[in-house]
Each structure stands twice: as C-alpha cells, then as structure tokens.
SEVEX-991787 format. One record per residue: residue in one letter; x, y negated, z negated of N, C-alpha, C in turn. Coordinates in steps of 0.1 Angstrom, whole numbers, plus 5000, padded with zeros to 4 digits. Each point is the difference from the previous one (the first is absolute). Last residue first. Layout:
<recs>
AXYZXYZXYZ...
</recs>
This chain:
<recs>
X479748274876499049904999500149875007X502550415010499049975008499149944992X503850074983500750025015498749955005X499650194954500849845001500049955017X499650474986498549915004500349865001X503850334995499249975011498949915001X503649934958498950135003499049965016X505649944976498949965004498350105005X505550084985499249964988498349975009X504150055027500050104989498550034989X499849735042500550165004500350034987X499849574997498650074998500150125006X504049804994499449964990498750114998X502349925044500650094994499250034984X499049645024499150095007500750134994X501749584985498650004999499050125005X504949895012499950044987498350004996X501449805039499550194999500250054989X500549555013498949995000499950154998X503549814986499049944993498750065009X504450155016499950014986498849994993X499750015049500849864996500250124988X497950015052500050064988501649964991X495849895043501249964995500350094986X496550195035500049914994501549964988X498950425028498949915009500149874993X504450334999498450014994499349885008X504550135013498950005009498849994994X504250004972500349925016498550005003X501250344965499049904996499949855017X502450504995498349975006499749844998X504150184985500150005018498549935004X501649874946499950135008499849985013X501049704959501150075013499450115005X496549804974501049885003500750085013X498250314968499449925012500349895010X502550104960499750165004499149945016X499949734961500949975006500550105014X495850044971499949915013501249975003X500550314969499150095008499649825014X502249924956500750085009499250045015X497549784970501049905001500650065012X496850244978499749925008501049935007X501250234963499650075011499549965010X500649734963501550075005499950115014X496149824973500649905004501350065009X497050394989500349854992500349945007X498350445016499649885004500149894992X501450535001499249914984499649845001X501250565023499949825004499549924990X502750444982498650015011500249815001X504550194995498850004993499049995012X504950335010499549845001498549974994X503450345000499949894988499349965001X500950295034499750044992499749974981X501449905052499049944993499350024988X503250195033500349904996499049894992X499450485010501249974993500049844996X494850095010501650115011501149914988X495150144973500949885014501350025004X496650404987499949874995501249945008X499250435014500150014986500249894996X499650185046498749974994500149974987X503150135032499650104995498850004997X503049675017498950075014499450154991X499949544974500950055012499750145005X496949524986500850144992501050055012X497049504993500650095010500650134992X496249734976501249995005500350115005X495949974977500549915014501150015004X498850174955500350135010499549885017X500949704966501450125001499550075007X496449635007500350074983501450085009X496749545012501150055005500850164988X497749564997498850114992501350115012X501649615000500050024989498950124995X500349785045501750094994499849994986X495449975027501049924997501550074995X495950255019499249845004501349904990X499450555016500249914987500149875007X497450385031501449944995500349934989X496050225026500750054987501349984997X496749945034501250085004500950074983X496149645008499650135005501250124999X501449534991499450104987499050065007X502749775031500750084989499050074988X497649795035500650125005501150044990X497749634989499150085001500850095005X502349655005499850024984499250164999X500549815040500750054998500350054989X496449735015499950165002501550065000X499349554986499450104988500450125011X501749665022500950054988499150104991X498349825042501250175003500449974983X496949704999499250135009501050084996X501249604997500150034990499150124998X500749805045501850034994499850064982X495749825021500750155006501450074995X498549564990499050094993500750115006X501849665021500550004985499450114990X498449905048501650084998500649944986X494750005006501249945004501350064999X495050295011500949914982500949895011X496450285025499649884989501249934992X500650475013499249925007499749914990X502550384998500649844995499249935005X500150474982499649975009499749824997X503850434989499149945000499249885008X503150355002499250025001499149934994X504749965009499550144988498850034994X501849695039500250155001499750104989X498849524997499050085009500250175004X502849704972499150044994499150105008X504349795015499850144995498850024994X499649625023500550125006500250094995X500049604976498750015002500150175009X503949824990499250124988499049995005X501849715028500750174999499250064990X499449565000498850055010500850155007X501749694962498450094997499750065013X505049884987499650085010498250004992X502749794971500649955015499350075013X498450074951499849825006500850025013X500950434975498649965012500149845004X503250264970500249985016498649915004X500150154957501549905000499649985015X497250364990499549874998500849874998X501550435011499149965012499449824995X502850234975500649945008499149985011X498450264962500549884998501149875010X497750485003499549845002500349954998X503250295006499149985013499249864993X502750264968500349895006499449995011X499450414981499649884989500149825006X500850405032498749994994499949854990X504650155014499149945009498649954993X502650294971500349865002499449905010X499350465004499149984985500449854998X502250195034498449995004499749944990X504550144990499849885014498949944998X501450244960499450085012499749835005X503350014963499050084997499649995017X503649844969500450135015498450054997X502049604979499150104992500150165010X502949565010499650034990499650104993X499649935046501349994993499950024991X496449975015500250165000501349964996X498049605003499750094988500350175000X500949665039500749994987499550074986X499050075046500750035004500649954983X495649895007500250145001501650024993X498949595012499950054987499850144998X501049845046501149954988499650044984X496550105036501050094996501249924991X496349775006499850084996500550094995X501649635024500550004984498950104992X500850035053500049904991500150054988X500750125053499550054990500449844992X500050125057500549974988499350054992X500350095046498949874996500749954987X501650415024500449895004499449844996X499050454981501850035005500449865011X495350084980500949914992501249995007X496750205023500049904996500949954995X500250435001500649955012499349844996X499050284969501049974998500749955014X495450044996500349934991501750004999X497750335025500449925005500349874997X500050464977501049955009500149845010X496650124965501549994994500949985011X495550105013500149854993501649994996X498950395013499549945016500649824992X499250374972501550025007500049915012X496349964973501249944991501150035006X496050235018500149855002501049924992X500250505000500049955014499949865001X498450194956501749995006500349955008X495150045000501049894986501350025004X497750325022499949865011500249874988X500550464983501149985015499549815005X499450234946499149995015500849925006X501550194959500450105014498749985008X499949724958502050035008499850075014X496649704974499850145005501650015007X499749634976499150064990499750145005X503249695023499850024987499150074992X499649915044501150085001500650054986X495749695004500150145009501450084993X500049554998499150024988499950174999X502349775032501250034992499050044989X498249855047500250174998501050004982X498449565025499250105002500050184994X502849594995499149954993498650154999X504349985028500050034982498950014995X499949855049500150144993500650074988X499949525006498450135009500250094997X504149754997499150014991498549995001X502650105033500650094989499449954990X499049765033499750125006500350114987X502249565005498749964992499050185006X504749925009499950004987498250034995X501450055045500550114994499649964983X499749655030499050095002500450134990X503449664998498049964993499350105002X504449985017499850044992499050034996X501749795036500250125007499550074984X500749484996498750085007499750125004X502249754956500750075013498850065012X501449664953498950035010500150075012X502949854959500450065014498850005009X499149964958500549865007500550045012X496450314979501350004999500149845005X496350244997499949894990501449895005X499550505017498649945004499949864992X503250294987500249915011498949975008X499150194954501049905001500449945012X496750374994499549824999500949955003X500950445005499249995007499949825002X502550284967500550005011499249885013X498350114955500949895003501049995014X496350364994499849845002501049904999X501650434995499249965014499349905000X501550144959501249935007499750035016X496750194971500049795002501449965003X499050505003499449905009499849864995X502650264976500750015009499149945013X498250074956501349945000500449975014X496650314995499449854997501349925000X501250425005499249945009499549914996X502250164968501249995011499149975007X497350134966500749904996500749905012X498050495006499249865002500549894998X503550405017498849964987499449895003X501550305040500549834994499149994990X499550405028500650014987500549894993X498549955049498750054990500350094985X502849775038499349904992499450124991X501650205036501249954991499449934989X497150035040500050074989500750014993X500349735036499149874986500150214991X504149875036498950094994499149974991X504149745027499049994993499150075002X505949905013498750145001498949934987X503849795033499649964986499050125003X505249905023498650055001499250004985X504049775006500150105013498650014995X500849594968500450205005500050025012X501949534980498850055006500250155005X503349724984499450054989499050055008X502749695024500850115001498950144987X498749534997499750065016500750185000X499049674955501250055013499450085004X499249744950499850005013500850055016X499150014940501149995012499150045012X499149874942499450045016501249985009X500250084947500149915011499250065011X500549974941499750085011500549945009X502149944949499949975019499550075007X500749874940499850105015500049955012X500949874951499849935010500050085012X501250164959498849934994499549855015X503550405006498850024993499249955000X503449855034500250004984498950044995X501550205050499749844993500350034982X499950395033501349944995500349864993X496150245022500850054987500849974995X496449815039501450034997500350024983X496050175035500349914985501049995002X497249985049501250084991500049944991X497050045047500149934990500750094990X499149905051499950134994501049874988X497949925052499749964986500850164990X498249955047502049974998499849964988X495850345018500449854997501749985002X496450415001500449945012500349814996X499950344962500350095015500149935014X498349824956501449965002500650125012X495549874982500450045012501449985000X497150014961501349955000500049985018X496050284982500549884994501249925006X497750505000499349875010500349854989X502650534998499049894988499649935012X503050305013499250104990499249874993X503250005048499249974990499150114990X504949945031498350115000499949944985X504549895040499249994984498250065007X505350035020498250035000499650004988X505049885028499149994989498850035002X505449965019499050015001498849974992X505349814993499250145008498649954999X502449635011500450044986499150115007X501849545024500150135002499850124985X500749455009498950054998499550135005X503549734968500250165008498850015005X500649664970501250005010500250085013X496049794956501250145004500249965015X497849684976500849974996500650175003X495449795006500450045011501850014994X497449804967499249965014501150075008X500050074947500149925005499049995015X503550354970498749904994500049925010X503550344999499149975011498949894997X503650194970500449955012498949925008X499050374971499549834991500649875012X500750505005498749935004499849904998X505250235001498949964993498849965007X503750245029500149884993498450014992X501250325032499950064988499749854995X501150055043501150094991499649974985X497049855029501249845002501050104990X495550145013500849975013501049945000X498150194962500750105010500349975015X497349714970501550054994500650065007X495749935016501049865001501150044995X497150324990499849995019501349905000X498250004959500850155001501149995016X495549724986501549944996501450105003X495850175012500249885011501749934991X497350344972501050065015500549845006X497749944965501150004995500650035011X495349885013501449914997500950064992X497350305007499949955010501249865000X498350224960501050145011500149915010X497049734977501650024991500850065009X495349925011501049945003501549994999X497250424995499649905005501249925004X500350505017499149934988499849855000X504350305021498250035001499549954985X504150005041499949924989498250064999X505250105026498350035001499449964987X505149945031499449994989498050035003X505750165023498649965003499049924986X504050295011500649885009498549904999X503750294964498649995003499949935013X503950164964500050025020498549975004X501250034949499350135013500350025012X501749614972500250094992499450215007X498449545012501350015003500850124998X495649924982499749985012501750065005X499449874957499550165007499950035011X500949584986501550114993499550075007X496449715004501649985009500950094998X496450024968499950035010501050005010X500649824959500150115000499550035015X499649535001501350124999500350114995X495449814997500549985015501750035001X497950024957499150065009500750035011X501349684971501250094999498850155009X498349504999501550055012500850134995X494550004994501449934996500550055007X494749975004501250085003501449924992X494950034991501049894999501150055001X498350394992498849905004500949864997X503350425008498849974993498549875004X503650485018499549845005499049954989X502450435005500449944988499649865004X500450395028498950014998499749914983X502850175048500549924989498549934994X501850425039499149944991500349944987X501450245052500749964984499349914994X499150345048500049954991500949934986X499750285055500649984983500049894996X496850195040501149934993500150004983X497150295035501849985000500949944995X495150074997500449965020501349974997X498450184961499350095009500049955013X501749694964500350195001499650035012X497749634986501349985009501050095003X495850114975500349925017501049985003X500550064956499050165004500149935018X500449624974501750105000499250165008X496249714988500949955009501650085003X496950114966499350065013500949955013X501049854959500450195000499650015014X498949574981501450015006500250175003X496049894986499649975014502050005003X497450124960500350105006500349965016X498649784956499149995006500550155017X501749914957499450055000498650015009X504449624993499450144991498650064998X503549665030498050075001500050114991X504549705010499250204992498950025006X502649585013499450004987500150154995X502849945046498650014993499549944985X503250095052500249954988498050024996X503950285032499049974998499549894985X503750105043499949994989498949974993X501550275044499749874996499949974983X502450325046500049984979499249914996X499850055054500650094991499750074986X496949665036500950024991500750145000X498049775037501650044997500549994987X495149945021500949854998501650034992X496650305017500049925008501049934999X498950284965500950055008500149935012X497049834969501849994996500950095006X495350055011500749804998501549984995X497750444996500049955013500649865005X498950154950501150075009500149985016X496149784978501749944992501450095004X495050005006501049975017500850004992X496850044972499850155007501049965006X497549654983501549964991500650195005X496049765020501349995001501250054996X495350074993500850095004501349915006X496249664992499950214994501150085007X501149465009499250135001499850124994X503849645020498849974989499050075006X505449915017499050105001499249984990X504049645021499050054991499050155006X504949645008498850115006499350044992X502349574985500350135003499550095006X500649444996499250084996500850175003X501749414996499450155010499350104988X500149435000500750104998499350155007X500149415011499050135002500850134995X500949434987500450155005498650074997X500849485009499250094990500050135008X502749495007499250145004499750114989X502449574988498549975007499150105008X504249974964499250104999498649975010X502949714970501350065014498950105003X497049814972500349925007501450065007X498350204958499150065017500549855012X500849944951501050125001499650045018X498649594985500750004996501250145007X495649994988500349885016501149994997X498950234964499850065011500149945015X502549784958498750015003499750155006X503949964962499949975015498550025004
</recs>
C-alpha cells in the first residue's frame, strides 16, 4: 500500500501531547518532591542497572528519605523486550505498586511506558498493543522518566518501542507502538546525569538526535508545528555532540544535546519518522545492537535516498550544520548537509557500515557480560544477500516507513540497506 494511500482516511494531522517537563542542572534533586506532589506511594522503579555509575542508588536513597517506598526492577535491557516489560508488570502487581519511575535511556523509558499500558489492561501482554493508539484504558498510573543519555527523548514522546520474543528466531519483530495514554507524567532532564554516558553511547545516542531531528523535517507528513523544533535540534547537534563527546563533563556540550534531544523528540512525536529509524528498528531485531549506532550508519545513506525530493529542505539542514551555502544551489547545499553529516560521524568515531560493526557493539545485559539472553546465538552482521533481503523486508512493515520523504518499494531500499552493510561513505559524495 502507497503512503497516499495509507495517510488519505487521515486529512487532519494530529498534534500529540507532551508531559510536564523539568530540564536543568539539578533537576534530577526534585525527584522526591515531584513524586510526593504527584501521590506517589510505591512506585516502581525501572532501570538498565547503570552499573556503576551510582545514579539508581542515589535515586532509591531520595526516594527513602521523602518517604517513599520504593521497588526496583533493574533487569531493563537495551532493546527492551516484551518479557522486560512483563516481568516488570508481575512486580509491579505483585507489590501493590501505584506509581512507575523510569531512569536512564530509551530502553528504561519505553519498557516502563509499555509496562504503563499492561497494567492498564490487568496485566494483558505488550505485544497486544503494537500499533497506533490500540490500549483501551486511557487511565494508567503515573510516571517520571529521568534521562541519563541525551538521545531517545522517549521521556516526552507516545512512541515507545518493543522486540517481540515470541516471533520465530530467525525472523524477529521489533515494533513501534504509538499511544497517547504512553506519555509520562513528568519528564526530568539533567544534562549532568550525561556526564558518565561512555563516549561510544554519546556519539551513538546524539545521531539518533539527528535522525530524530531530519526525518520529520523531510517527513511527508510535513507538519508545520514541527519544522522549527526539528531544524533547531539539528543546530544544536551539530553544535555541541563533537563537545559532549569528547569532553563528557563540559556542561554547555551536555546542556546542548539535552536541549537538542528533547526537542528533536517533540518534533517527531508528531511530524513523523522514516526508514532511518525502520532500519534501525530492523537490524537491532536481528542483531540487538544499539538504536544510535544503527541510526548513525543509516542516516547517510537515507539522506541521500531522500534528498532528490526535498533539495531545498536539506539545503536547510545544511545551513543548520553550519555550513555556509552562499552561492550554492539547493542541490549543492542538500550535498553540503550530506558530507557534513559524514564529517560529524567520523569526528564522533562511529563505524561507517554494519559490517565493520564488531560483538563488543552489541547491546550487553545489564551486568555487562556480552549479548543479553535472547541473543545469545545471534552472528555478527555478515551483509550477504539473505541479510539484506531480510533486513529490507523488516523495513517494509515497519510503523516508521509511511512518512519517509520518498516512495519505498523492495527495489528501491534494497539498495540503500546493501550499502549500509557493505558500502563505503565516500561513494555518497562522488
């Protein structure tokens, strides 16, 4: 089915909601105050671990000390899974809990939000929910997510993304679910939280601010209440992710990737996304390797699938990433933003295709001891024919691919998947 096709019953273009937000040095200090405001009791705390970064201890220690009893589910892996999001539910239920508190990145954030949905519907599976607005209940407890990465903004989106486990091994299923009812109660962003984000995870995690950022700025949806927020965020990627990476604990680097991440993710939460993320969203199936690190690889390459439709958009993002477009034509400029995008991943030190992509890339679990359970067969990317094949069929049915900026067929994104595995960037800009 076309995109005109799928967005035609659809002639109004939803405005989705947002959450209260606190962003700021010391935000992340209110988290007992805020939750006694907001009648938690028991909340449930969901996490990765942060091993060793000491920020969940510090958190339970607060919540202690203004009274509330805590229950900490601290088994959230990177590419959250549905059996993530029902162990938690058990625990939840299982305590009498009335509240949920989510700290770290995207994962803790969207597994709680799916958690949120289960427990609004007595528990019923997550996978239930795939889809556009598909829970019943739009009453579910409370929530404060708190950011530890400047990536995902999945703190103030209705987006929260899930592997289903249950598919057939050799054919996985991530998905995106969409719902209003998913949106936190309150989003806490501290850019210092950032300043234990290994270098790797920051560079990672700010080019899923760029894809955040371009895609509905390109989007078909073309959403006007978006653009500014999109094309602003990638300014401020472009400006501070070199910074925030290479000096962790300088404040006005962090500060600007928390400024960019959050508001890159209100863009999208209504403008749309594209097959930057779809390909994201299918090689972590697969390989369960890191959102960003997938973003990154696939950015140019879809920038340059995208561009003939939108030159005088890229011409735009080029100028936000600073270059200086005088004189070019909006075809030059549009190939302006593609090198300095090129140029910003390998400042950043990202791997430049899924095949130079090595095992210690991949997502680990929350101890740190190589690839989480369900993946623990799984090969390194080996970009044959078969993987290609799969990996653009993967694309095809995903939520994002509807709004990419340009038609997408089998034939024409097999080509772009191809050179994400195998292809060498410079190709992009002869």
């Amino acid at each position: 089915m076309k995109v005109e096709e799928l967005l035609k019953p659809f002639p109004i273009k939803e405005f989705h909601p947002f959450p209260r937000a606190m962003l700021g040095p010391g935000a992340f200090e209110m988290v007992g105050p805020e939750a006694i405001k907001l009648g938690f009791r028991k909340p449930l705390v969901m996490t990765s671990g942060l091993r060793g970064s000491g920020l969940v201890e510090q958190l339970m220690g607060s919540l202690k000390w203004h009274g509330i009893e805590a229950v900490l589910y601290d088994k959230v892996e990177s590419n959250p899974k549905d059996y993530n999001v029902m162990d938690s539910v058990a625990l939840y239920q299982e305590n009498d809990c009335d509240s949920f508190i989510s700290i770290g990145g995207g994962s803790s954030h969207d597994a709680c939000k799916g958690a949120r949905i289960s427990v609004a519907h007595d528990g019923r599976n997550v996978n239930d929910f795939e889809g556009f607005n598909k829970s019943e209940n739009p009453r579910n407890p409370p929530h404060i997510a708190i950011s530890t990465t400047a990536g995902t903004g999945s703190e103030t989106s209705w987006a929260y993304v899930i592997t289903d486990t249950t598919t057939d091994p050799d054919n996985p299923h991530k998905y995106v679910a969409f719902d209003d009812a998913a949106v936190a109660t309150l989003a806490i962003d501290d850019p210092t939280l950032y300043y234990t984000c290994p270098i790797d995870y920051t560079a990672q995690c700010g080019f899923d601010v760029l894809a955040h950022a371009s895609e509905p700025y390109v989007s078909r949806l073309n959403f006007e209440p978006s653009l500014g927020n999109a094309i602003r965020a990638i300014k401020l990627t472009a400006e501070n992710l070199r910074q925030a990476t290479w000096n962790p604990t300088d404040l006005a680097g962090r500060e600007g990737m928390m400024y960019a991440q959050y508001i890159a993710a209100q863009a999208f939460n209504s403008g749309g996304l594209g097959i930057i993320h779809s390909t994201s969203h299918a090689i972590s199936a697969f390989y369960d390797t890191h959102h960003g690190l997938n973003n990154a690889i696939a950015l140019p390459r879809v920038w340059a699938f995208n561009m003939p439709t939108h030159y005088k958009r890229f011409a735009d993002i080029a100028q936000a990433m600073g270059v200086d477009t005088h004189g070019m034509t909006d075809v030059q400029a549009a190939e302006a933003a593609l090198a300095a995008g090129i140029r910003l991943l390998r400042d950043v030190g990202i791997p430049e295709k899924f095949t130079d992509v090595t095992k210690d890339s991949y997502s680990k679990n929350r101890l740190g001891e190589g690839p989480t359970e369900y993946y623990k067969n799984a090969p390194v990317i080996k970009g044959d024919k078969a993987d290609v094949d799969r990996i653009t069929n993967h694309i095809l049915g995903d939520a994002c691919t509807p709004g990419n900026a340009k038609e997408c067929t089998f034939d024409t994104v097999r080509p772009v998947v191809e050179h994400c595995m195998n292809g060498d960037l410079d190709e992009l800009l002869s």
